[in-house]
mmJSON file of the N, C-alpha and C atoms, coordinates in Angstrom:
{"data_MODEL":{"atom_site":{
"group_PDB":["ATOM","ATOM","ATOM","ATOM","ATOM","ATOM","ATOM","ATOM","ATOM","ATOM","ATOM","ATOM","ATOM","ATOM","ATOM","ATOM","ATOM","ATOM","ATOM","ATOM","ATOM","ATOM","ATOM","ATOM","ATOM","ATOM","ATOM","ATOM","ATOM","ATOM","ATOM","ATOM","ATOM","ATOM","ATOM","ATOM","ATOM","ATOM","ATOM","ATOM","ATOM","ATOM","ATOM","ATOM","ATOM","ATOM","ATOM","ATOM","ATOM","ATOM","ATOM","ATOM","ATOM","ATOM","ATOM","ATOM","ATOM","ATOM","ATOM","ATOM","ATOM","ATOM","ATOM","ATOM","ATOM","ATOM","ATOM","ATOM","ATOM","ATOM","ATOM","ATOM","ATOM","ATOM","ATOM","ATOM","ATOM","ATOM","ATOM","ATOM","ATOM","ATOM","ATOM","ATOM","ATOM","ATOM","ATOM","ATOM","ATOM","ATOM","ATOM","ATOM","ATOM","ATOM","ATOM","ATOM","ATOM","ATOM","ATOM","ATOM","ATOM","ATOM","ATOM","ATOM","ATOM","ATOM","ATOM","ATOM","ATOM","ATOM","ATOM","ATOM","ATOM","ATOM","ATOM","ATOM","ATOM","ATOM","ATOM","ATOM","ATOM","ATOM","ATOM","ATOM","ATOM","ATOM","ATOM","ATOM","ATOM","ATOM","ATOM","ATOM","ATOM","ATOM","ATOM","ATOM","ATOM","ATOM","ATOM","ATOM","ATOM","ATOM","ATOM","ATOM","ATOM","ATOM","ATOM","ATOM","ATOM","ATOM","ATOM","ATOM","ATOM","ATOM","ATOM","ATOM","ATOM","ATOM","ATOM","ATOM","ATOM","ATOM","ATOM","ATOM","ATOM","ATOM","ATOM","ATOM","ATOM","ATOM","ATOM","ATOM","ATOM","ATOM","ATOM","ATOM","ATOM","ATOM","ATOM","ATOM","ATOM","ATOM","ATOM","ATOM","ATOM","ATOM","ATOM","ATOM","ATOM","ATOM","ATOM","ATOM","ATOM","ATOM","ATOM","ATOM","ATOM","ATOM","ATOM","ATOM","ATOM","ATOM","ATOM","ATOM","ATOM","ATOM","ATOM","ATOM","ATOM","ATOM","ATOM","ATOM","ATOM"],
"id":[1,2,3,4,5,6,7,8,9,10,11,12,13,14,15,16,17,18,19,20,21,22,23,24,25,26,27,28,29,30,31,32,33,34,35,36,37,38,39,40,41,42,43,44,45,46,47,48,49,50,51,52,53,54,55,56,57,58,59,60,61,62,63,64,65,66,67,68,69,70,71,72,73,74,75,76,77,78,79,80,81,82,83,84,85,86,87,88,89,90,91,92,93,94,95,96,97,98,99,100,101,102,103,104,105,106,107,108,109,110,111,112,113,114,115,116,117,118,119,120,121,122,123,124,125,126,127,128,129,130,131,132,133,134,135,136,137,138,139,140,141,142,143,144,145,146,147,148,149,150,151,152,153,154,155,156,157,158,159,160,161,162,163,164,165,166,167,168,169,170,171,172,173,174,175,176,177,178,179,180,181,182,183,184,185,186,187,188,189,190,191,192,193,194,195,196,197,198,199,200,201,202,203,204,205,206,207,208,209,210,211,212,213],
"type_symbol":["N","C","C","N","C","C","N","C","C","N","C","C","N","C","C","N","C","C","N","C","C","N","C","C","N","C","C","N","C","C","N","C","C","N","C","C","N","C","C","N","C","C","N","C","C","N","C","C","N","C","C","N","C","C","N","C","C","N","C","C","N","C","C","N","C","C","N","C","C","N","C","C","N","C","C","N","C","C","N","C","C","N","C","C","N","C","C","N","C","C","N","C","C","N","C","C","N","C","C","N","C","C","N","C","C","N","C","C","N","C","C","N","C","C","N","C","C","N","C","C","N","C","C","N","C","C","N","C","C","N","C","C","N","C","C","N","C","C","N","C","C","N","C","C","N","C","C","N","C","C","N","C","C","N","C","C","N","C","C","N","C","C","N","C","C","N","C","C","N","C","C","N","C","C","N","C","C","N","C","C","N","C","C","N","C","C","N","C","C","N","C","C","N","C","C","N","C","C","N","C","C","N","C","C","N","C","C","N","C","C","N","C","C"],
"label_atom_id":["N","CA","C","N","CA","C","N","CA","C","N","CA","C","N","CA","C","N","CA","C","N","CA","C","N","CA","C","N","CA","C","N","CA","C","N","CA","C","N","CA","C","N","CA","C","N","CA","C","N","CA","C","N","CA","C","N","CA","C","N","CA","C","N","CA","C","N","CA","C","N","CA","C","N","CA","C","N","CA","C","N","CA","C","N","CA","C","N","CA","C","N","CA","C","N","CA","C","N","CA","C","N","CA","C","N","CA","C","N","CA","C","N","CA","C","N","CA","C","N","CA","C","N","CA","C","N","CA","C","N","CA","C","N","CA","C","N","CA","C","N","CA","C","N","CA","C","N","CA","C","N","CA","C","N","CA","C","N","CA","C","N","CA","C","N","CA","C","N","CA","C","N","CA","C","N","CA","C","N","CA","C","N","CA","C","N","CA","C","N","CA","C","N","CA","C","N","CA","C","N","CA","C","N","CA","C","N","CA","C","N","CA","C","N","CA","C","N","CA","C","N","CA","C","N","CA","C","N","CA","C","N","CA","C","N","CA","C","N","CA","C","N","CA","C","N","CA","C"],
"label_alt_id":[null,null,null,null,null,null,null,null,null,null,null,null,null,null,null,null,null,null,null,null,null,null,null,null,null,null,null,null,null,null,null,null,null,null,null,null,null,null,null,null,null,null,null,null,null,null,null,null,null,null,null,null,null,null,null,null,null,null,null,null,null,null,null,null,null,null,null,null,null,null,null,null,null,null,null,null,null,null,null,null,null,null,null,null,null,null,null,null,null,null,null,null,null,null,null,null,null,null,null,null,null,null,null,null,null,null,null,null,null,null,null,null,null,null,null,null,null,null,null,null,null,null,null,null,null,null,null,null,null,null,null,null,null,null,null,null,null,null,null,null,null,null,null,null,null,null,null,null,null,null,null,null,null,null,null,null,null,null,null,null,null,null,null,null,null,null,null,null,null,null,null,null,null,null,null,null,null,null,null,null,null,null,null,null,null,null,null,null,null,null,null,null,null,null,null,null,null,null,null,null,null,null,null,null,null,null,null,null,null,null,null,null,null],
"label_comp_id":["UNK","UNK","UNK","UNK","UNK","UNK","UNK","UNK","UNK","UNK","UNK","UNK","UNK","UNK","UNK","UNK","UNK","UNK","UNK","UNK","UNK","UNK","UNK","UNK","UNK","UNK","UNK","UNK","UNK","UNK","UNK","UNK","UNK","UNK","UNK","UNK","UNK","UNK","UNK","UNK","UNK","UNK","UNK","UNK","UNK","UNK","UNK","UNK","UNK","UNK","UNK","UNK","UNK","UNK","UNK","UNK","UNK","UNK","UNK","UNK","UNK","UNK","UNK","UNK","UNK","UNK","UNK","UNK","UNK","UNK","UNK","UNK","UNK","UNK","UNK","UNK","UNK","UNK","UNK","UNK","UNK","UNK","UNK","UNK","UNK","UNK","UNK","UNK","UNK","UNK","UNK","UNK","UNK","UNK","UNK","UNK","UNK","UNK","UNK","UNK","UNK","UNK","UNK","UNK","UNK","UNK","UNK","UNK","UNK","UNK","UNK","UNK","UNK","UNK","UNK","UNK","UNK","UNK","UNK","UNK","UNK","UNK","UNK","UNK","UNK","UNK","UNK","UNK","UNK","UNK","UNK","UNK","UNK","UNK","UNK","UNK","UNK","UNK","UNK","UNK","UNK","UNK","UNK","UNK","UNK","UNK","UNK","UNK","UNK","UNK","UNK","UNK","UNK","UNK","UNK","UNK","UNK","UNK","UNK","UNK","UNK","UNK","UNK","UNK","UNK","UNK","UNK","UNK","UNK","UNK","UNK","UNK","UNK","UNK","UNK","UNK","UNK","UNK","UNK","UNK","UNK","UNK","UNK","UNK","UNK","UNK","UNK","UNK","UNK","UNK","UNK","UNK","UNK","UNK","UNK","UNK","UNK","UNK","UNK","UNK","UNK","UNK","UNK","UNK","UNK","UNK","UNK","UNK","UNK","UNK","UNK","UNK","UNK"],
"label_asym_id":["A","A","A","A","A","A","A","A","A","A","A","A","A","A","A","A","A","A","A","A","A","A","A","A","A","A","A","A","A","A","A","A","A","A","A","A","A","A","A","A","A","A","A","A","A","A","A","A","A","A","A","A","A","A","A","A","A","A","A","A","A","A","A","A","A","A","A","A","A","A","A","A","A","A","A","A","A","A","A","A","A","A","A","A","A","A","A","A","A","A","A","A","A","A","A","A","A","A","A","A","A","A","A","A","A","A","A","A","A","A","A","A","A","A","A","A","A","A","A","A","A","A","A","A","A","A","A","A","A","A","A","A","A","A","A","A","A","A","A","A","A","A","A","A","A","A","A","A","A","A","A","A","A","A","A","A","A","A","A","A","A","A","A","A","A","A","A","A","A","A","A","A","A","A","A","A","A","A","A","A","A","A","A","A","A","A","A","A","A","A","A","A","A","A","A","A","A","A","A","A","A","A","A","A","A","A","A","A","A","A","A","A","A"],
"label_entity_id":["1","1","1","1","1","1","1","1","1","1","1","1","1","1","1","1","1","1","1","1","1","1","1","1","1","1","1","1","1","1","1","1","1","1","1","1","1","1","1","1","1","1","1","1","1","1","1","1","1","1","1","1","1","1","1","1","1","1","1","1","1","1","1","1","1","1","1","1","1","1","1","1","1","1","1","1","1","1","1","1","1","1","1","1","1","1","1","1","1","1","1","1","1","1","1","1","1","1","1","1","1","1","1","1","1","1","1","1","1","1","1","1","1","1","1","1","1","1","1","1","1","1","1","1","1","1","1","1","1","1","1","1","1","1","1","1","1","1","1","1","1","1","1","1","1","1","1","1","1","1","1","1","1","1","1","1","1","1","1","1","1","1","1","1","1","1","1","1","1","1","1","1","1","1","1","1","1","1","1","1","1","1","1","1","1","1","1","1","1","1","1","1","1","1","1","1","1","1","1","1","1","1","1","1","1","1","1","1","1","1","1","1","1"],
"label_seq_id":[1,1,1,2,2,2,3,3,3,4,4,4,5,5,5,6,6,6,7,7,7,8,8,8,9,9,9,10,10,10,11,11,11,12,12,12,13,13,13,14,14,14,15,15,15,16,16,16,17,17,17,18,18,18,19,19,19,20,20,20,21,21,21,22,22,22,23,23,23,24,24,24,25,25,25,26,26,26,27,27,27,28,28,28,29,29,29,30,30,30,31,31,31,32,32,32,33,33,33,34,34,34,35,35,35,36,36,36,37,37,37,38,38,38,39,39,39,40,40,40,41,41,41,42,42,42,43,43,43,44,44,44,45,45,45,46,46,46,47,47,47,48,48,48,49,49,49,50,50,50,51,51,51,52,52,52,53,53,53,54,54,54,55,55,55,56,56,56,57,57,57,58,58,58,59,59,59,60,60,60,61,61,61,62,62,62,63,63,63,64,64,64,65,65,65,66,66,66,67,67,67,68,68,68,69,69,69,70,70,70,71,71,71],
"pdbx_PDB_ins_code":[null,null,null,null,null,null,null,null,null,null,null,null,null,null,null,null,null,null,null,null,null,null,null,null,null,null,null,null,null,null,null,null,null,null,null,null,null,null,null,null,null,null,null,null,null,null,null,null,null,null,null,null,null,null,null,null,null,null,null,null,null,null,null,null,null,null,null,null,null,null,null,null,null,null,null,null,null,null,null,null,null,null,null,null,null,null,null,null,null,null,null,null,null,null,null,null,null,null,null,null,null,null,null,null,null,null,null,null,null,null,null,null,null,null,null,null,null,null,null,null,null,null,null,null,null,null,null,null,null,null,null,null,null,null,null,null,null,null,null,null,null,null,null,null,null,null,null,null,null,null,null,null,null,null,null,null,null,null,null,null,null,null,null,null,null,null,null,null,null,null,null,null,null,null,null,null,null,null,null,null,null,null,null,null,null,null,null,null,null,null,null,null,null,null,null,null,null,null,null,null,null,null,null,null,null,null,null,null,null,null,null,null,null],
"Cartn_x":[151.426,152.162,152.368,151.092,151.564,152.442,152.912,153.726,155.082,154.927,156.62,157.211,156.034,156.186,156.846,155.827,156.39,157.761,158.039,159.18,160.302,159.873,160.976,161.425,160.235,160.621,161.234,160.73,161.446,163.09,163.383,165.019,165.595,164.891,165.349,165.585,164.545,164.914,166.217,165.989,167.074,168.836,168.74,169.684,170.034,169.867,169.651,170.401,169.514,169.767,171.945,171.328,173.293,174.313,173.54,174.402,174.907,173.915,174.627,175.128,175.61,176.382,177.894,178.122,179.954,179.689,178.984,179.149,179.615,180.646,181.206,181.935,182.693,183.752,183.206,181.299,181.091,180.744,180.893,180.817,179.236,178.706,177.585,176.198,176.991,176.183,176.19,177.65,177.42,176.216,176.357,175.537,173.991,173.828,172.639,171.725,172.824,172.597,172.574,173.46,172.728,171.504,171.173,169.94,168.706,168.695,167.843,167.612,168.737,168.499,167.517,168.293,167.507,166.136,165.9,163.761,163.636,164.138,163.428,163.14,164.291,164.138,163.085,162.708,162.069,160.732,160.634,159.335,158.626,159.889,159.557,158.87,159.598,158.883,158.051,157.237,156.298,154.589,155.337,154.353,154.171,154.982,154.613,154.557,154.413,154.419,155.571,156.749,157.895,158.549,158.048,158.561,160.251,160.541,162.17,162.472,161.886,162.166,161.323,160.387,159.612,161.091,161.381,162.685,163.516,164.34,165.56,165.595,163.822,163.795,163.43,162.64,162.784,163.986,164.814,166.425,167.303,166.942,167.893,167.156,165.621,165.503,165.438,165.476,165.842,167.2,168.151,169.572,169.822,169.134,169.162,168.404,167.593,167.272,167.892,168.401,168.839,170.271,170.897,172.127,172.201,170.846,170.297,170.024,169.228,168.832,170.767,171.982,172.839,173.409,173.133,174.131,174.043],
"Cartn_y":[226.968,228.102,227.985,227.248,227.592,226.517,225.494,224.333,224.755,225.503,226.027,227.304,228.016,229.067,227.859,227.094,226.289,225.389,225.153,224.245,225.791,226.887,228.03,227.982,228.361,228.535,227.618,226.702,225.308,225.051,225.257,225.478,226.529,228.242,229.01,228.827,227.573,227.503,226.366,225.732,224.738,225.148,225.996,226.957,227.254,228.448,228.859,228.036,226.755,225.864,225.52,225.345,224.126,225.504,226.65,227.953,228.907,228.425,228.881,227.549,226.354,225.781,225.631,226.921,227.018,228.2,228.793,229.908,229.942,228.714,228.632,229.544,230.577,231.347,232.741,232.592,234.38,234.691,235.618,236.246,236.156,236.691,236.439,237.194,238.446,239.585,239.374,239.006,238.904,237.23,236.574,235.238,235.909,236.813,237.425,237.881,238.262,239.209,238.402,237.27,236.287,235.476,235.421,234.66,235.359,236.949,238.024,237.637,238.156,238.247,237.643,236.099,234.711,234.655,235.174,234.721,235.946,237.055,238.459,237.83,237.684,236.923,235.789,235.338,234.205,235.063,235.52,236.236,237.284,237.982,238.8,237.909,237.163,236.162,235.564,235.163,234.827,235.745,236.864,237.888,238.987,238.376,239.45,238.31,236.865,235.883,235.92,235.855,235.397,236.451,237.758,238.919,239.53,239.28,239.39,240.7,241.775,243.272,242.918,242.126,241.485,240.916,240.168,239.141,239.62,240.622,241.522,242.643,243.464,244.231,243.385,242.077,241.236,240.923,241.012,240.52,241.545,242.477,243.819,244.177,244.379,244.262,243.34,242.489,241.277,241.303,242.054,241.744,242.843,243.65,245.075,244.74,243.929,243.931,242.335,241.756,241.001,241.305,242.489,243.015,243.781,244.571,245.435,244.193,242.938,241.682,241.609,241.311,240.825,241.42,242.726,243.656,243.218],
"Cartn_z":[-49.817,-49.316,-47.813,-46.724,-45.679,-45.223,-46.003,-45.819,-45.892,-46.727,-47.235,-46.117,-45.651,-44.147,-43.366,-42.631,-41.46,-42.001,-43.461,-43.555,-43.053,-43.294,-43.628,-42.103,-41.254,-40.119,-39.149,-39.455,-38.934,-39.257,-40.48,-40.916,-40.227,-40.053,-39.389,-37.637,-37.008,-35.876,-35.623,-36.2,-36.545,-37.373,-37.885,-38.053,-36.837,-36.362,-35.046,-33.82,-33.826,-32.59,-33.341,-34.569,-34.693,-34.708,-35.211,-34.87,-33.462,-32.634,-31.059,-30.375,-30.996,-30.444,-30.488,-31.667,-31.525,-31.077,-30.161,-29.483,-28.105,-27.649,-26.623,-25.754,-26.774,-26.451,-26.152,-26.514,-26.518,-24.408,-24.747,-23.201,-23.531,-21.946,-21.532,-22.822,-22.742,-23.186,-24.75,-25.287,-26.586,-27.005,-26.13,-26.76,-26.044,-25.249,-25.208,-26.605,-26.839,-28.209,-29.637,-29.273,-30.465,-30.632,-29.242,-29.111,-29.402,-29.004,-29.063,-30.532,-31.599,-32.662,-33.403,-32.858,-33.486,-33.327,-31.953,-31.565,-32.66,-32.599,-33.123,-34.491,-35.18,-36.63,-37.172,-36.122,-36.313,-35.87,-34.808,-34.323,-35.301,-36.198,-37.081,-38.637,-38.688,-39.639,-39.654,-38.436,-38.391,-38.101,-37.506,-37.528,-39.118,-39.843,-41.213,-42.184,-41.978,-43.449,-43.569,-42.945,-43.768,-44.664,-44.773,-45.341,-45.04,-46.023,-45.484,-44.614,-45.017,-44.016,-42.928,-42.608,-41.239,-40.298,-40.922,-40.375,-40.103,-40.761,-40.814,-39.169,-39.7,-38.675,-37.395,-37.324,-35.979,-35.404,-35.967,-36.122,-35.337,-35.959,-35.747,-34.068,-33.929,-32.569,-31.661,-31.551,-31.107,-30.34,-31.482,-30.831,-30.222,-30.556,-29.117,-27.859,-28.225,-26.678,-25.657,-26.738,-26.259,-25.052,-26.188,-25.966,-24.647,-24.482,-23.211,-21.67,-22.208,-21.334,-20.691,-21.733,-21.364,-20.32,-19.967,-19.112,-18.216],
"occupancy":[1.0,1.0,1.0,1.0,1.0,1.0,1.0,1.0,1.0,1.0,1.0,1.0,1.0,1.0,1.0,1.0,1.0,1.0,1.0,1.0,1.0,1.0,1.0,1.0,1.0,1.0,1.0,1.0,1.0,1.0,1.0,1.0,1.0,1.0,1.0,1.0,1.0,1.0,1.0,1.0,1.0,1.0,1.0,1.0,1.0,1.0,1.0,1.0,1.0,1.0,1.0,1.0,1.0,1.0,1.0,1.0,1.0,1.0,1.0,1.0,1.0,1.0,1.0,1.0,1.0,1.0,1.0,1.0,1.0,1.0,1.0,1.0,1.0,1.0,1.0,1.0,1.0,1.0,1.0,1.0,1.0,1.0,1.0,1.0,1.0,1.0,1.0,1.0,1.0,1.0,1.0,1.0,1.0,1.0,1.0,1.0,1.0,1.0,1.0,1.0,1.0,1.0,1.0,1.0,1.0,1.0,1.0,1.0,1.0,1.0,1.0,1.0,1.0,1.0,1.0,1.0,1.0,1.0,1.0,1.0,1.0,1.0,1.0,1.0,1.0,1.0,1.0,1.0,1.0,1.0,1.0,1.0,1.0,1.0,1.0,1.0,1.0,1.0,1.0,1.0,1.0,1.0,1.0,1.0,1.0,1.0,1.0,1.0,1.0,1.0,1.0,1.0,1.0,1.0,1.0,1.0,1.0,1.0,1.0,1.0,1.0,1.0,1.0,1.0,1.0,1.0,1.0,1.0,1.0,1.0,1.0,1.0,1.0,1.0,1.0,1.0,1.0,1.0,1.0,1.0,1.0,1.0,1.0,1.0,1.0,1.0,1.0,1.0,1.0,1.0,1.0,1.0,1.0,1.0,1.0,1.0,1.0,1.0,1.0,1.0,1.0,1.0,1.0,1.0,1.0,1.0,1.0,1.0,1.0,1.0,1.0,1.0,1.0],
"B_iso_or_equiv":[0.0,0.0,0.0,0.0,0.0,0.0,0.0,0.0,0.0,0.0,0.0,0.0,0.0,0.0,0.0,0.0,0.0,0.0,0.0,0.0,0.0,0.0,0.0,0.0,0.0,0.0,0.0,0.0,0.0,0.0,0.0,0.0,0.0,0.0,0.0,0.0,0.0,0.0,0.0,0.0,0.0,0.0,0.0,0.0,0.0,0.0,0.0,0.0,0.0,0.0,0.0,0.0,0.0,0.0,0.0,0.0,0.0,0.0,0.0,0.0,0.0,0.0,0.0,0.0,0.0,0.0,0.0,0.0,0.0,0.0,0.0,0.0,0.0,0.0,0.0,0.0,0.0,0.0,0.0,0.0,0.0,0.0,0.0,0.0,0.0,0.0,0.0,0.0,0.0,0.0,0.0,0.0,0.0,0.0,0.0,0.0,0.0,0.0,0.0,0.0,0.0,0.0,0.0,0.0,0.0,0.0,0.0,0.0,0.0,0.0,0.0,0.0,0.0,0.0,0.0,0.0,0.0,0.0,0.0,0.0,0.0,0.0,0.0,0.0,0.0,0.0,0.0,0.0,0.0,0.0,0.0,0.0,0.0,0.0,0.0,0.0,0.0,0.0,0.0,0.0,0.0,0.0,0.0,0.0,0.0,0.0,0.0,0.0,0.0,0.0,0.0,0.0,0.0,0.0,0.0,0.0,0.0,0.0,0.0,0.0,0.0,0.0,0.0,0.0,0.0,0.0,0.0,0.0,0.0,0.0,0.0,0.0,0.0,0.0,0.0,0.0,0.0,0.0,0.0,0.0,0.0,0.0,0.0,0.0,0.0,0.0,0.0,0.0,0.0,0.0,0.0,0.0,0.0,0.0,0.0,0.0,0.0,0.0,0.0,0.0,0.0,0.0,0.0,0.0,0.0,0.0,0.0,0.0,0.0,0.0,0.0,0.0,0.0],
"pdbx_formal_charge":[null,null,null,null,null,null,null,null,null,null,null,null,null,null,null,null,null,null,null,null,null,null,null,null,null,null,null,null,null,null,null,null,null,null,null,null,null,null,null,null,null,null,null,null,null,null,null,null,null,null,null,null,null,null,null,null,null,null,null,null,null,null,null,null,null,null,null,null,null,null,null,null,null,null,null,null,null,null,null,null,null,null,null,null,null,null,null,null,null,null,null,null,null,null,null,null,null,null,null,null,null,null,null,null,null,null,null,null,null,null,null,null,null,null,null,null,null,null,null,null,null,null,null,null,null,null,null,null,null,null,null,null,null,null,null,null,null,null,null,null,null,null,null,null,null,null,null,null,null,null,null,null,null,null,null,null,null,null,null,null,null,null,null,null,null,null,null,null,null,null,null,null,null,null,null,null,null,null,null,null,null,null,null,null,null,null,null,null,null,null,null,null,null,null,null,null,null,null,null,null,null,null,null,null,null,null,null,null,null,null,null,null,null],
"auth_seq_id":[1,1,1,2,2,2,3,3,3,4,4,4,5,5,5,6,6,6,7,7,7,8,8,8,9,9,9,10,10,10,11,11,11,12,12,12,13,13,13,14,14,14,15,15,15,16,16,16,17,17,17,18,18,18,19,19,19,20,20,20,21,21,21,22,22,22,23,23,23,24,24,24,25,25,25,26,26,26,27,27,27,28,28,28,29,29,29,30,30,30,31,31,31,32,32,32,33,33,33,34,34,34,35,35,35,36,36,36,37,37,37,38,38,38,39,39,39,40,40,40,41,41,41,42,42,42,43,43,43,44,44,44,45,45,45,46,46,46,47,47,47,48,48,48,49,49,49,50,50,50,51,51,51,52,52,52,53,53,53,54,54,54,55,55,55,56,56,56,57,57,57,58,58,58,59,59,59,60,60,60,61,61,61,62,62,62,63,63,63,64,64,64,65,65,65,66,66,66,67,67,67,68,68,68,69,69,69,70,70,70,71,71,71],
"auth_comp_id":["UNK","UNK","UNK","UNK","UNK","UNK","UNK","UNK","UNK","UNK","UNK","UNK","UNK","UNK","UNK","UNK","UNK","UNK","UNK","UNK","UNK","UNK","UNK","UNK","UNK","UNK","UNK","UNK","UNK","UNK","UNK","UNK","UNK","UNK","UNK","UNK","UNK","UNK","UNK","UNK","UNK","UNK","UNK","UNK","UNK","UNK","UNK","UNK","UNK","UNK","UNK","UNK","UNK","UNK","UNK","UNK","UNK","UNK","UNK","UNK","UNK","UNK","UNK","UNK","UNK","UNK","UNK","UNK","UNK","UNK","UNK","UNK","UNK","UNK","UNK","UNK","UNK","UNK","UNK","UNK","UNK","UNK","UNK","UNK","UNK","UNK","UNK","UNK","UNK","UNK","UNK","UNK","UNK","UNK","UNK","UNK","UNK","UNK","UNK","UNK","UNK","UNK","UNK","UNK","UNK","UNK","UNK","UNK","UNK","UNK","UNK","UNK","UNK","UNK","UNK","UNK","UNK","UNK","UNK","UNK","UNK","UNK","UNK","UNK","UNK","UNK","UNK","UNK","UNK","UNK","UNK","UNK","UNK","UNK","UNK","UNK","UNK","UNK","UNK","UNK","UNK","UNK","UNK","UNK","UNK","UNK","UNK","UNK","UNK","UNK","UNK","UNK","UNK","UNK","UNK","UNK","UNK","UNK","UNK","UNK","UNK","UNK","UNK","UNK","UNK","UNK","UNK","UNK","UNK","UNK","UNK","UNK","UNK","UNK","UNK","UNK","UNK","UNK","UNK","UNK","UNK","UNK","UNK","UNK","UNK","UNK","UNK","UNK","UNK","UNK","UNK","UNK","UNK","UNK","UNK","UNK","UNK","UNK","UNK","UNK","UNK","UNK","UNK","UNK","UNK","UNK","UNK","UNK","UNK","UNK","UNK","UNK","UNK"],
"auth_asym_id":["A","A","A","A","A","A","A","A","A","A","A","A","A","A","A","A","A","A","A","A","A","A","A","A","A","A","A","A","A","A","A","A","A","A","A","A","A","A","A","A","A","A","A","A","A","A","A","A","A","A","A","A","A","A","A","A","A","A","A","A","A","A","A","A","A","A","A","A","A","A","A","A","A","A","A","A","A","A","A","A","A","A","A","A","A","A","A","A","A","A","A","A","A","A","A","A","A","A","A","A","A","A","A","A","A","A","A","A","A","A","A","A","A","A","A","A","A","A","A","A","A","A","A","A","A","A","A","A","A","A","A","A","A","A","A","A","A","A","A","A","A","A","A","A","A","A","A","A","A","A","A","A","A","A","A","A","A","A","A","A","A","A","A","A","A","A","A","A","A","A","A","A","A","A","A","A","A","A","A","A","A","A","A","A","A","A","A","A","A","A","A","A","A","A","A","A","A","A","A","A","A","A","A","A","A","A","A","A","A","A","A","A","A"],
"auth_atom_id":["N","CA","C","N","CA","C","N","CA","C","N","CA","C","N","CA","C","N","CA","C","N","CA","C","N","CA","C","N","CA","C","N","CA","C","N","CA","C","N","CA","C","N","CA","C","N","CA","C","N","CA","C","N","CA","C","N","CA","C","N","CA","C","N","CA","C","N","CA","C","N","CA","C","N","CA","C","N","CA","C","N","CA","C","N","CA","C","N","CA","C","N","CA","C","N","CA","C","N","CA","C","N","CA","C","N","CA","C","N","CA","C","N","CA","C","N","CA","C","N","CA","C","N","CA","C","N","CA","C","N","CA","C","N","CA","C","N","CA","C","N","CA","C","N","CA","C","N","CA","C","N","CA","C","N","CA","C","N","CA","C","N","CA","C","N","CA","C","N","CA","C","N","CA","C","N","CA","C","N","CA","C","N","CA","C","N","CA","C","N","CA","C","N","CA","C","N","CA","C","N","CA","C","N","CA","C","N","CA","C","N","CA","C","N","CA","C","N","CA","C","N","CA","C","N","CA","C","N","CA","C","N","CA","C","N","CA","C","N","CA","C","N","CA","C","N","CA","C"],
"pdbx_PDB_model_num":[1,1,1,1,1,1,1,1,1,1,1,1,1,1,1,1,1,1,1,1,1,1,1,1,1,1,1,1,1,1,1,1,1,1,1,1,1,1,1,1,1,1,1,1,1,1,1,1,1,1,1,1,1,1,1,1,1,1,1,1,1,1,1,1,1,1,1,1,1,1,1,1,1,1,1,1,1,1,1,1,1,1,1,1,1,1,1,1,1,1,1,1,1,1,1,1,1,1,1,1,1,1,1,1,1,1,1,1,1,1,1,1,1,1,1,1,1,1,1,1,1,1,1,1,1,1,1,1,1,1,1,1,1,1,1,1,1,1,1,1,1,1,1,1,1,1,1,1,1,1,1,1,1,1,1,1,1,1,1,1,1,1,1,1,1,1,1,1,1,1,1,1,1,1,1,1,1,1,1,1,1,1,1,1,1,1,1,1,1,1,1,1,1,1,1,1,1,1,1,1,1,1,1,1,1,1,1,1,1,1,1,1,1]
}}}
């Protein structure tokens, strides 16, 4: 089980990384806010086991404060 956590999270950071590289075109604040998302998601997943409402709600704050960091 904890092989299949670190394979999860490892795809989710790696996701992540090949997914903010067509983010050329976002303004400052919006690629703020994608990046927020991404640690939250990942931060949330790793602080609840990988629990999908762990991830979701890391996700969802993440990109608020990311969004707040961008201003």
């Amino acid at each position: 089980m904890k092989i299949l956590q670190k394979f999860a999270i490892a795809t989710a950071a790696t996701t992540l990384l090949l997914g903010l590289s067509g983010c050329t075109g976002l303004s400052s604040q919006e690629r703020s806010t994608v990046i927020g998302a991404g640690a939250g998601a990942i931060g949330g997943a790793i602080l609840t086991g990988g629990s999908p409402l762990g991830t979701v709600g890391g996700a969802a704050v993440g990109g608020v404060i990311g969004h707040e960091v961008g201003r």
